[in-house]
N, C-alpha and C positions, 0 to 999 in steps of 0.2 A: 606316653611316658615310658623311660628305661629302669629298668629294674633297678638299675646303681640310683638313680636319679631319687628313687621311692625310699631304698633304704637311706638314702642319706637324709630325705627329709623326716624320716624315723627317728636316726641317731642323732638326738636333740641338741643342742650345744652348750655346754655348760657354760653359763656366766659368773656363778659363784660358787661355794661347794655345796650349797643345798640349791642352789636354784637353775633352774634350765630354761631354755628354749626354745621352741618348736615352729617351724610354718606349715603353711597346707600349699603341695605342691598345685599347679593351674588342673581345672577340670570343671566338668558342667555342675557339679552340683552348688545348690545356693547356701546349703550351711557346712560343716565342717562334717566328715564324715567320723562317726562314735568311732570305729575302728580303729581309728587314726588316732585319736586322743586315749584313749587306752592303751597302744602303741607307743605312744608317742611317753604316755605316764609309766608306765613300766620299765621302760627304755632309762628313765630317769630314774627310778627308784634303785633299778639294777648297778647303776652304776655309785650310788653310794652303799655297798654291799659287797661282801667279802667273795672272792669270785668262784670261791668254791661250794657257795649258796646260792640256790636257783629259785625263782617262785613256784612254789607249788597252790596259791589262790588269790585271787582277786576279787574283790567285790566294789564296785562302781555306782556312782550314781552321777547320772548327766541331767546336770541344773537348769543351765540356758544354754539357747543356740551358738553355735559356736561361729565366729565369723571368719571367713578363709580368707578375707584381707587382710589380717592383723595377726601377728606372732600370738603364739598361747604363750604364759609362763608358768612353768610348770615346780611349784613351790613343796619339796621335800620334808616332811617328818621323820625324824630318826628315835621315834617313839620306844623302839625295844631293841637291844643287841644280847640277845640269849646264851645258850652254851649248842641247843640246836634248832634253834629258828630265831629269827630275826623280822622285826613287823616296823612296819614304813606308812607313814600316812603321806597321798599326794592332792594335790589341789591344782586344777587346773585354773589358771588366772585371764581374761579379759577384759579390759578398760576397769583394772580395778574392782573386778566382779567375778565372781567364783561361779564357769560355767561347768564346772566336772570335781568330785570329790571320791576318793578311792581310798581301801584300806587295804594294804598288802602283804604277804605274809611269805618268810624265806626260809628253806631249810638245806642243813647240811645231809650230802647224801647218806641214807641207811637202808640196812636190809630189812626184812619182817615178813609177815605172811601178805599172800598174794590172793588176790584172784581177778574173774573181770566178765562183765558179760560179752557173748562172743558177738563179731562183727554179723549185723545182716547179711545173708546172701542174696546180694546184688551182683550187677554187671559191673564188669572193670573199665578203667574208664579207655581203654586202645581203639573200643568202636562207637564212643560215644563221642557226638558231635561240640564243640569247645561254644560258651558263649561266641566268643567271636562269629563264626560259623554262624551263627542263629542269629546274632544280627545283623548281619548281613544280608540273609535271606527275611527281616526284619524291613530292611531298609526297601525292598523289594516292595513288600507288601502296604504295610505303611507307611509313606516316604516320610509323610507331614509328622511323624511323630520321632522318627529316627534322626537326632543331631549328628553332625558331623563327630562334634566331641564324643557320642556314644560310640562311634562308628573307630575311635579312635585305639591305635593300639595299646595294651594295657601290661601291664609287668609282672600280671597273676593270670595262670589259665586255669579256668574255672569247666567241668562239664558235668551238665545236671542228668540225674538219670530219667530225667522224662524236664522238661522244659513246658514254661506255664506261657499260654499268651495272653500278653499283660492288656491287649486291645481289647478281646473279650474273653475275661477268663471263664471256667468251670465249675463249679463245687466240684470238690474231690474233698476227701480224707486227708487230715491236717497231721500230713507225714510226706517229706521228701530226703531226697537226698542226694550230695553230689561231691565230685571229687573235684581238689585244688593243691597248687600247688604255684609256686613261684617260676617263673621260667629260664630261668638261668640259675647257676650257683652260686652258694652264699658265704661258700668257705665253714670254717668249722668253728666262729666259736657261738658259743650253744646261748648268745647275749640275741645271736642277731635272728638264731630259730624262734626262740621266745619271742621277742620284738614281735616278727613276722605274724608268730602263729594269734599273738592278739589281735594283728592287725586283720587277719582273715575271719575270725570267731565272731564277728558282726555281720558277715555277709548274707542277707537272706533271711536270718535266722527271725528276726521278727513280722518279716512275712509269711512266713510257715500259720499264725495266727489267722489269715487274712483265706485260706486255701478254702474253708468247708462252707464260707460265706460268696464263692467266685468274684470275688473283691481285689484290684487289682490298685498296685500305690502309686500307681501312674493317675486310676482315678482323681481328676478334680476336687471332688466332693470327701476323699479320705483326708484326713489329717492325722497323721503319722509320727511319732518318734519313741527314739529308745529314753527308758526312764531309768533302769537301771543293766547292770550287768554283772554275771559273776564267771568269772573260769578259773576251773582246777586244771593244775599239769601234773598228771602220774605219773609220767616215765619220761626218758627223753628224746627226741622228735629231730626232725629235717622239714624244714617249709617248704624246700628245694626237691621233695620227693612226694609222690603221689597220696594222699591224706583223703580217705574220705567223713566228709560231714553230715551226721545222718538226726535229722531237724525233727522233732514231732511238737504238737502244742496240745497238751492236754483242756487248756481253759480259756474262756474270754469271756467276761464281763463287766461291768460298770467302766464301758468305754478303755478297759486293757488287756493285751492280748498274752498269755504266760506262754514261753518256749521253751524247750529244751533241747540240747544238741551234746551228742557223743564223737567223737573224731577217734579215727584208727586210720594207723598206717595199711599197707599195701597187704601188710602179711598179716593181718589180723590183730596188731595187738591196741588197744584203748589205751592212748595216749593223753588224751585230754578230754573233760567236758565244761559244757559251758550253760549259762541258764539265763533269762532275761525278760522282762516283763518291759509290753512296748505300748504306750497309749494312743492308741485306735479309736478315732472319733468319725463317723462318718453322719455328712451333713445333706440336709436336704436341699440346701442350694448353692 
């Protein structure tokens, strides 16, 4: 898939003035990917919103599976129009059924006191190998597991600073991190970096849960999904430019996994984070 191809099935289509519409472009996965309907729900929110107000939070929760055959419709509340924030409730709709419910929250820009914690010193991503690359070298190894669709070019380049193998993974410490970024340019207005940057703040991030267990979500026997999701924007960002994601999961129990994730641009500054608790069921047959 082409990058234009991605954003456009982002920028959802309005059919009414509160209500929109969204598809899941073609790809291997069997339910809709959360990324995408967060994207997809913000995208919509933002455009019933004065354009000089940006989200600065989201907090999400994903009901039921989403199906990539069938349009989502995604149903706007214009709950508050403030003097400096603005709060939106969205719903994501199928077959008459509410698989995603969010609450959103907009403000006009200001100044105030600053700070921020500073970025890890990690590796930049110019000598780190791209997903791509690694599945590749993936398909190599285990043909039987690598689909073609995996294999397929994608519109995001992703490189992790150490790469997990998902055949037999490791216990490690339930801390990664990696750099992403869109692969072509997105032009400037700051509708389509937001978009974007929801659509990336699901990547991984609730595998990070899955690292100190060497559990891997290709696993059979795991049963997997996001339950909720929150993300802050503190400053403002390019999708289009190198972003790193840096993933740690403090907790898991009673079958779900907590994560948290901080993203910073190239040069250090903490532009966004994001938080999310994913239910993690692993069975014995």
């Amino acid at each position: 898939m082409q990058l234009n191809d991605l954003v456009k099935h982002l920028n959802v289509e309005q059919i009414d003035k509160l209500l929109f519409r969204g598809v899941t472009p073609d790809n291997w996965r069997k339910r809709v990917y959360g990324g995408q309907v967060l994207a997809q729900a913000i995208n919509a929110a933002l455009r019933t919103v004065d354009s000089e107000r940006m989200v600065h939070s989201l907090h999400a929760y994903f009901l039921r599976p989403g199906n990539p055959a069938i349009p989502i419709i995604y149903d706007v509340d214009p709950i508050r129009d403030g003097k400096s924030f603005t709060t939106r409730r969205v719903r994501g709709i199928q077959n008459g059924k509410a698989i995603f419910n969010s609450s959103m929250s907009f403000q006009v820009k200001e100044n105030g006191l600053e700070h921020q914690n500073e970025m890890p010193d990690i590796e930049g991503p110019e000598n780190l190998i791209s997903d791509a690359e690694y599945i590749a070298k993936m398909s190599e190894q285990y043909p039987e597991h690598v689909t073609p669709a995996m294999r397929a070019e994608q519109p995001i380049e992703i490189r992790r600073l150490h790469h997990i193998d998902p055949i037999h993974p490791q216990k490690q410490p339930a801390v990664t991190g990696l750099w992403m970024r869109a692969k072509d340019p997105l032009g400037d207005d700051p509708i389509i970096h937001q978009t974007m940057l929801a659509y990336l703040s699901d990547y991984f991030l609730m595998g990070t849960a899955l690292l100190p267990h060497g559990v891997s979500i290709l696993n059979p026997k795991v049963q997997a999904a996001s339950l909720d999701h929150a993300l802050y924007f503190h400053d403002h960002l390019r999708a289009d430019e190198w972003l790193y994601y840096h993933m740690q999961s403090p907790v898991s129990s009673g079958g779900r996994g907590l994560n948290i994730g901080t993203i910073y641009t190239q040069d250090g500054r903490l532009v966004a984070s994001s938080m999310q608790e994913g239910l993690i069921r692993l069975h014995n047959s």
